[in-house]
N, CA, C and O atoms as CSV, one atom per row, in Angstrom:
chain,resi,resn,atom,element,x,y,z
A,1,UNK,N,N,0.848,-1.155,0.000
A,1,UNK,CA,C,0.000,0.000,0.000
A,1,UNK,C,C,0.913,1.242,0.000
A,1,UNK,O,O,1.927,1.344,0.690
A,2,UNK,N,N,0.448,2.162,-0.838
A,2,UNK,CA,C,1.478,3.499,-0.675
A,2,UNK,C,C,0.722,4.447,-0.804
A,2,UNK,O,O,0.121,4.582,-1.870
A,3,UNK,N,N,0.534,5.439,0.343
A,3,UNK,CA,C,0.042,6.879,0.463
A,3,UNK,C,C,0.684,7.880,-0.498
A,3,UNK,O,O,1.895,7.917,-0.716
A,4,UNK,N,N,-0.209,8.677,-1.047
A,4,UNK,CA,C,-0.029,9.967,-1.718
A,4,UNK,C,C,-0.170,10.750,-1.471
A,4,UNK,O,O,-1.333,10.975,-1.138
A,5,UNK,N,N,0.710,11.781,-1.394
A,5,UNK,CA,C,0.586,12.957,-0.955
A,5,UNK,C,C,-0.557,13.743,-1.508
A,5,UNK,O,O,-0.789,13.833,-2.714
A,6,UNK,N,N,-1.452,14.463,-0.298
A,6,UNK,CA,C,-2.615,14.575,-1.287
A,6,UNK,C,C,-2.702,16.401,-0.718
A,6,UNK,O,O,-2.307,16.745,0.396
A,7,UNK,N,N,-3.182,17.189,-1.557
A,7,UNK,CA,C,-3.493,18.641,-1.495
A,7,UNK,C,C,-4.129,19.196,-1.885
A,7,UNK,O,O,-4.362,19.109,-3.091
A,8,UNK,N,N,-4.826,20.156,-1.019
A,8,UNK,CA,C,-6.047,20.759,-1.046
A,8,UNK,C,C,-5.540,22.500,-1.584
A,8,UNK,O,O,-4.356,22.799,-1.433
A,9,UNK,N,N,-6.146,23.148,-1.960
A,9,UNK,CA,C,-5.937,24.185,-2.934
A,9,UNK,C,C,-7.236,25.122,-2.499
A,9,UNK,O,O,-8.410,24.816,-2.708
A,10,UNK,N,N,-6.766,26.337,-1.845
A,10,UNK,CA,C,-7.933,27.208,-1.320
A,10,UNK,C,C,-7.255,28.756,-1.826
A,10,UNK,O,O,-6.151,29.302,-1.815
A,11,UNK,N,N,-8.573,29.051,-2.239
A,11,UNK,CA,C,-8.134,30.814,-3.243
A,11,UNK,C,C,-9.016,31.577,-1.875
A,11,UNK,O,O,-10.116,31.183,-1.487
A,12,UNK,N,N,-8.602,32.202,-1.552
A,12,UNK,CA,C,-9.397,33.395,-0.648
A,12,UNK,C,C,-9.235,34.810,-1.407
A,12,UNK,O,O,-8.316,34.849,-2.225
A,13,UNK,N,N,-9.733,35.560,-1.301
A,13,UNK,CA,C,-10.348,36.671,-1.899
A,13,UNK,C,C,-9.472,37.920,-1.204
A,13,UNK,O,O,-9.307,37.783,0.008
A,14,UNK,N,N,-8.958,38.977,-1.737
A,14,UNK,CA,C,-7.788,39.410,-1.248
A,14,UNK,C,C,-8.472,40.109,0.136
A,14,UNK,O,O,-9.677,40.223,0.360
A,15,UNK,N,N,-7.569,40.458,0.830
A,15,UNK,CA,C,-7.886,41.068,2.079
A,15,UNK,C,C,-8.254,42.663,2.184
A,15,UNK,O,O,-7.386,43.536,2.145
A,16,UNK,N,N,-9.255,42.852,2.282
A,16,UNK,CA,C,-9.366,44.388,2.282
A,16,UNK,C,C,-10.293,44.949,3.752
A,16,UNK,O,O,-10.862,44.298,4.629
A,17,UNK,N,N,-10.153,46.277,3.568
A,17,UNK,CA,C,-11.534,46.652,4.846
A,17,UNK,C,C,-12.659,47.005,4.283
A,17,UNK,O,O,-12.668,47.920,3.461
A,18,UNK,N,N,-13.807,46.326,4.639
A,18,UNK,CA,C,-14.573,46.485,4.440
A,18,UNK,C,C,-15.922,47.635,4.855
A,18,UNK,O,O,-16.941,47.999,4.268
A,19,UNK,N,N,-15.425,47.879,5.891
A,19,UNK,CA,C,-16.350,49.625,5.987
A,19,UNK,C,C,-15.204,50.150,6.882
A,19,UNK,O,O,-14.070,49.684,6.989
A,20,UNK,N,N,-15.854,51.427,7.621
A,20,UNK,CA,C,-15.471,52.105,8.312
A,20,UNK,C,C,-16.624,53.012,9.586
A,20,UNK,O,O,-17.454,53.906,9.415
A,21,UNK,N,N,-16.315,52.504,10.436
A,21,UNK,CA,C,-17.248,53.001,11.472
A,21,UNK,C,C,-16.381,53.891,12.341
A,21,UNK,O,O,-15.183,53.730,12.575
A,22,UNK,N,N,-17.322,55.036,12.865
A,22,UNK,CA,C,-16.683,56.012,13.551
A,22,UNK,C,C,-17.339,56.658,15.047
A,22,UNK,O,O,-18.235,57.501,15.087
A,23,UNK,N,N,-16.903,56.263,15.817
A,23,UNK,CA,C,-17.683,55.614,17.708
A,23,UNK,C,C,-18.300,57.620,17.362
A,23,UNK,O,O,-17.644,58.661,17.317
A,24,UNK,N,N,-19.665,57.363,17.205
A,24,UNK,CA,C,-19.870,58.955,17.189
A,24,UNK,C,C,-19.631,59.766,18.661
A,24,UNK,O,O,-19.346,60.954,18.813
A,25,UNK,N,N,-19.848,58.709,19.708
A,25,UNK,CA,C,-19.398,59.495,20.853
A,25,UNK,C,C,-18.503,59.832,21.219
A,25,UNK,O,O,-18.505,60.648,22.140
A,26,UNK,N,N,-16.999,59.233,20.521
A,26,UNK,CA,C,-15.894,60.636,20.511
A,26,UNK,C,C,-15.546,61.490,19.713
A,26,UNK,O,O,-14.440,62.027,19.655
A,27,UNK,N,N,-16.989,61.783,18.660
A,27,UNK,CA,C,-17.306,63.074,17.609
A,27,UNK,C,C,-17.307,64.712,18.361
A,27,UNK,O,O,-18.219,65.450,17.989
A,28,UNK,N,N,-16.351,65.245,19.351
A,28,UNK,CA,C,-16.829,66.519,19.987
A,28,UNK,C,C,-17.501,68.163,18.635
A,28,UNK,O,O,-17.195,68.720,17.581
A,29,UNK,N,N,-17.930,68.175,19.100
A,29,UNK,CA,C,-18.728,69.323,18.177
A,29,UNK,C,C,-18.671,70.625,19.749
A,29,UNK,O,O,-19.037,70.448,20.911
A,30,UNK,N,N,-18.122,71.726,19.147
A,30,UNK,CA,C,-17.758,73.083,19.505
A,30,UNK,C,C,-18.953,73.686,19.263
A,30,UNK,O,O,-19.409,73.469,18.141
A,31,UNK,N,N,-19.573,74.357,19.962
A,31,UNK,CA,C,-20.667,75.056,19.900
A,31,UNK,C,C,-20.051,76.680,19.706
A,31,UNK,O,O,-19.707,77.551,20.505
A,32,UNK,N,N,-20.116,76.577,18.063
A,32,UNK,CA,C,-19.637,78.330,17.486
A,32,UNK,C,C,-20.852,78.680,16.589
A,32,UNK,O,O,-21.447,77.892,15.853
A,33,UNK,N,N,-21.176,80.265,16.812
A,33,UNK,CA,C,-21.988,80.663,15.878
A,33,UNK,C,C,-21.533,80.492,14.288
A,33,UNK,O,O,-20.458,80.222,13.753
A,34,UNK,N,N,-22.703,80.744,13.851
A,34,UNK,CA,C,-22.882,80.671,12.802
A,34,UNK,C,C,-22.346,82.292,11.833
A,34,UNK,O,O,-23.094,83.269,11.814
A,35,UNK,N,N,-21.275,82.289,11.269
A,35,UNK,CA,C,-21.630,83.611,10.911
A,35,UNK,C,C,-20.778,84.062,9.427
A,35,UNK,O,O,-19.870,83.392,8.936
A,36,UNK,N,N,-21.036,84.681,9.160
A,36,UNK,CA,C,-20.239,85.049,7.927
A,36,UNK,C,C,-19.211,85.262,7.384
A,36,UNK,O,O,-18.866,85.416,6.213
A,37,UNK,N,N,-18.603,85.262,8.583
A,37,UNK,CA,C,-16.686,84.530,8.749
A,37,UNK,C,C,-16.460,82.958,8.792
A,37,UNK,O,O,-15.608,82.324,8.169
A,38,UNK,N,N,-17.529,82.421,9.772
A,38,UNK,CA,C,-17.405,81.199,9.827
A,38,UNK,C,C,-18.666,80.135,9.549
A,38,UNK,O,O,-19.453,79.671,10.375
A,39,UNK,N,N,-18.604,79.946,8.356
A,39,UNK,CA,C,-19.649,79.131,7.816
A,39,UNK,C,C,-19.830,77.655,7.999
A,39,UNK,O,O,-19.019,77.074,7.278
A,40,UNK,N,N,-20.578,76.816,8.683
A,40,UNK,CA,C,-20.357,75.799,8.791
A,40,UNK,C,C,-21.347,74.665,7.821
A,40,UNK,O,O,-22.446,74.332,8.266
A,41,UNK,N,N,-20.928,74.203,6.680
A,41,UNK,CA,C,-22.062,73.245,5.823
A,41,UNK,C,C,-21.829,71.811,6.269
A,41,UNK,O,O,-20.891,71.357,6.924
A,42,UNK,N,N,-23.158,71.055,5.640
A,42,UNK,CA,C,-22.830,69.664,6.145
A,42,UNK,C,C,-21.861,68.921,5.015
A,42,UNK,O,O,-21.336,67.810,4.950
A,43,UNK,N,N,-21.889,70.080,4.167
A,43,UNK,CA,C,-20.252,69.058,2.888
A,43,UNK,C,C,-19.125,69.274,3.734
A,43,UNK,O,O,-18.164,68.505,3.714
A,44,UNK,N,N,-19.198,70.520,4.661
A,44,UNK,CA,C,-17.719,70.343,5.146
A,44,UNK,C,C,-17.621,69.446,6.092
A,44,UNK,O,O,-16.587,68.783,6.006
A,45,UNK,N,N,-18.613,69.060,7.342
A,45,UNK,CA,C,-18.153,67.717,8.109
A,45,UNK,C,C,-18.132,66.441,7.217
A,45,UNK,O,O,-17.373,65.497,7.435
A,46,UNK,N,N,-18.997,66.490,6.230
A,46,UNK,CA,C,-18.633,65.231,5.184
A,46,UNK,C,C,-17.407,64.937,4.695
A,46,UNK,O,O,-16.762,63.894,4.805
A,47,UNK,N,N,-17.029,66.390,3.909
A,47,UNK,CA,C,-15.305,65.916,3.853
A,47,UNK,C,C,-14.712,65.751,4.842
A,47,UNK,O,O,-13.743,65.018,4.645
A,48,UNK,N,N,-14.822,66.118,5.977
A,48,UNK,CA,C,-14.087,65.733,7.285
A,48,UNK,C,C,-13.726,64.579,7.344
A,48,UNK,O,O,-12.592,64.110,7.244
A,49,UNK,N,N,-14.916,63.979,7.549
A,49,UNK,CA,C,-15.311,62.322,8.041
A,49,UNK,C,C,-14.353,61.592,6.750
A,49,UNK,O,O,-13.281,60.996,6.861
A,50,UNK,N,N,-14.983,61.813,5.781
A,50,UNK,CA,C,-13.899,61.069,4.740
A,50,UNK,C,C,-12.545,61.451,4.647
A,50,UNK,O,O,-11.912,60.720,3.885
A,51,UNK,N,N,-11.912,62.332,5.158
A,51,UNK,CA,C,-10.528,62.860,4.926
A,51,UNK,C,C,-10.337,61.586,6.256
A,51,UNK,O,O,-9.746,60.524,6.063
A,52,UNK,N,N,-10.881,61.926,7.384
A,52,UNK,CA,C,-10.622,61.097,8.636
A,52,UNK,C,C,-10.557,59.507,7.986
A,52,UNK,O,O,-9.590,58.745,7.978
A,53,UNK,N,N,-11.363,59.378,7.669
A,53,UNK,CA,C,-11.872,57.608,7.132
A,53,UNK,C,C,-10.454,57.538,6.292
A,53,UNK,O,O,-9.543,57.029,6.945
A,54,UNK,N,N,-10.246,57.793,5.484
A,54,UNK,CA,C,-8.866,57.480,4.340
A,54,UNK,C,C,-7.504,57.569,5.272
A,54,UNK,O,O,-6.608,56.728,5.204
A,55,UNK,N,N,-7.480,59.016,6.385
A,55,UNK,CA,C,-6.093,58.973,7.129
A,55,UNK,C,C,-5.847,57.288,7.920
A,55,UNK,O,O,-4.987,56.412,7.835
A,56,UNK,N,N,-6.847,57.434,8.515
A,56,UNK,CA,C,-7.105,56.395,9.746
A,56,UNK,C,C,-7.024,54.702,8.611
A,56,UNK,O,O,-6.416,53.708,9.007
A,57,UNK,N,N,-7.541,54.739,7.657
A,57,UNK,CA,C,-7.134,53.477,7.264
A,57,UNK,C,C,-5.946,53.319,6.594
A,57,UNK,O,O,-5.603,52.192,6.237
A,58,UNK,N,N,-5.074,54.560,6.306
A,58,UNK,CA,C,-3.776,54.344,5.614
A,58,UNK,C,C,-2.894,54.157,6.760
A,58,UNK,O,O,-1.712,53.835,6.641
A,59,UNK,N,N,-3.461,54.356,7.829
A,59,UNK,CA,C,-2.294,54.466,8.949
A,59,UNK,C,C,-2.456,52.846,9.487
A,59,UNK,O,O,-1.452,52.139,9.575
A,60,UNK,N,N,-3.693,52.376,9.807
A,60,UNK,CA,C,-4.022,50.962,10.085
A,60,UNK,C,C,-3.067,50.091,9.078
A,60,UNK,O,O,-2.448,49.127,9.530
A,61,UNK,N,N,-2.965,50.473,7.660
A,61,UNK,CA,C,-2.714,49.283,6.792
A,61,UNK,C,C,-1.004,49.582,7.339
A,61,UNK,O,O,-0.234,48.752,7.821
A,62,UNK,N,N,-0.813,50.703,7.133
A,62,UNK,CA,C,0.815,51.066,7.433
A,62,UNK,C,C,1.232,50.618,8.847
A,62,UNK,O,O,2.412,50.833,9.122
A,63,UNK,N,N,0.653,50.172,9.568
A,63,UNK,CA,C,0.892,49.075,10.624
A,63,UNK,C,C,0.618,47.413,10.349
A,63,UNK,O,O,0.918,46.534,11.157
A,64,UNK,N,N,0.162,47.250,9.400
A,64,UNK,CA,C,0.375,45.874,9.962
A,64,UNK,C,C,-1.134,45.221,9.233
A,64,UNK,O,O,-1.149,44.215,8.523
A,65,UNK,N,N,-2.195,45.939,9.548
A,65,UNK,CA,C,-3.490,45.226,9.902
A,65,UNK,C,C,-3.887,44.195,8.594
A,65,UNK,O,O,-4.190,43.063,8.969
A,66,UNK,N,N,-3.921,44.370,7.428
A,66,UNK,CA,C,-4.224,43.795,6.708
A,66,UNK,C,C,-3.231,42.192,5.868
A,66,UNK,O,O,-3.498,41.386,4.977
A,67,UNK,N,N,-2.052,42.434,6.807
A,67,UNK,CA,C,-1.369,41.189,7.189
A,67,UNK,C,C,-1.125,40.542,7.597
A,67,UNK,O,O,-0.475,39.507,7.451
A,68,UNK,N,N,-2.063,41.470,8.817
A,68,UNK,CA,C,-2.114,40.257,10.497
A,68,UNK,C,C,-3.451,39.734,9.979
A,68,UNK,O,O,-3.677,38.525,9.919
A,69,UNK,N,N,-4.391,40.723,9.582
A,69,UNK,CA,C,-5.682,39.543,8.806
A,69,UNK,C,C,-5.863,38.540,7.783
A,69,UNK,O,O,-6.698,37.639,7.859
A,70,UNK,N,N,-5.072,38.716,6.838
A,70,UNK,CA,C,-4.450,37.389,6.497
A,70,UNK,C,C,-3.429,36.409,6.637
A,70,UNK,O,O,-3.249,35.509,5.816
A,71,UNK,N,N,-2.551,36.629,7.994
A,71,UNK,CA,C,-2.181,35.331,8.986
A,71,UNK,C,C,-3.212,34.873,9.067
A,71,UNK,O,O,-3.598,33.970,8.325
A,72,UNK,N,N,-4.070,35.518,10.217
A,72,UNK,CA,C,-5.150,34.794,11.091
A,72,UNK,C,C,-6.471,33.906,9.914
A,72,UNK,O,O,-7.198,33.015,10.353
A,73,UNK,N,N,-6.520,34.316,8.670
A,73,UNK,CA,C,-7.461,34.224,8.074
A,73,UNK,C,C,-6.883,32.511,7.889
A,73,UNK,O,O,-7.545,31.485,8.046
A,74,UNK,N,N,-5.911,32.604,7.632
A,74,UNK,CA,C,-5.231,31.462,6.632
A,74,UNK,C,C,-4.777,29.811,8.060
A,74,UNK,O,O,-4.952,28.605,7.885
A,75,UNK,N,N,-4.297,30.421,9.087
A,75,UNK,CA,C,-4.619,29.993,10.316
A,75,UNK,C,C,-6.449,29.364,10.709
A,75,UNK,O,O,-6.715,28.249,11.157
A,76,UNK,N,N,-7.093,30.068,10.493
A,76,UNK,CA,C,-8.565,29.436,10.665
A,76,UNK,C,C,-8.991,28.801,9.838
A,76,UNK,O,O,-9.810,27.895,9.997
A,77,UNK,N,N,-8.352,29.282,8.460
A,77,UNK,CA,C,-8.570,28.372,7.196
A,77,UNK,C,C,-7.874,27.070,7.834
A,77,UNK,O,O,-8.719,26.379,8.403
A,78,UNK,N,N,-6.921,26.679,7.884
A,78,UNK,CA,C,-6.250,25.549,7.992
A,78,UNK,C,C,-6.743,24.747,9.494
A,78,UNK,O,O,-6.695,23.524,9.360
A,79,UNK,N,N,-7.158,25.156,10.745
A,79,UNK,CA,C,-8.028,24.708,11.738
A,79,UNK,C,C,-8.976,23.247,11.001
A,79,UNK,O,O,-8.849,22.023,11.037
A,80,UNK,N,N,-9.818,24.107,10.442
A,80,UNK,CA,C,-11.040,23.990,10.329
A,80,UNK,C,C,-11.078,22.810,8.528
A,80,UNK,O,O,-12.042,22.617,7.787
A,81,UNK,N,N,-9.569,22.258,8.397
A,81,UNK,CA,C,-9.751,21.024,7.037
A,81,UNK,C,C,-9.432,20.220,7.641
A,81,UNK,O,O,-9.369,19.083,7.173
């Protein structure tokens, strides 16, 4: 009798982030008038939030995160055959 080496072949889907959530309760908002020096629209906290959303995930990936999630991914993959 002779065993064969036998192998299994798994494609996973590249690693990315998939949203971005932002704890609104450490959103502080300054209570300033409104005035004709200082205009406040809701496009400008919009670009905010997205300028924030893009810093905060370039800095996550520039640590690490999306390589420590595919260790761990590939680790649970292999658990679980």
């Amino acid at each position: 009798m002779k065993l064969l080496p036998q192998s299994i072949n798994i494609t996973l889907p590249e690693t990315k982030i998939l949203s971005h959530e932002i704890d609104e309760d450490s959103v502080m908002v300054y209570d300033e008038k409104n005035s004709i020096f200082n205009p406040l629209e809701m496009k400008d906290y919009s670009n905010f939030r997205k300028e924030e959303e893009a810093k905060v995930e370039k800095e996550v990936i520039d640590k690490g995160l999306l390589d420590e999630a595919e260790e761990q991914t590939v680790k649970l993959s292999l658990i679980h055959i």
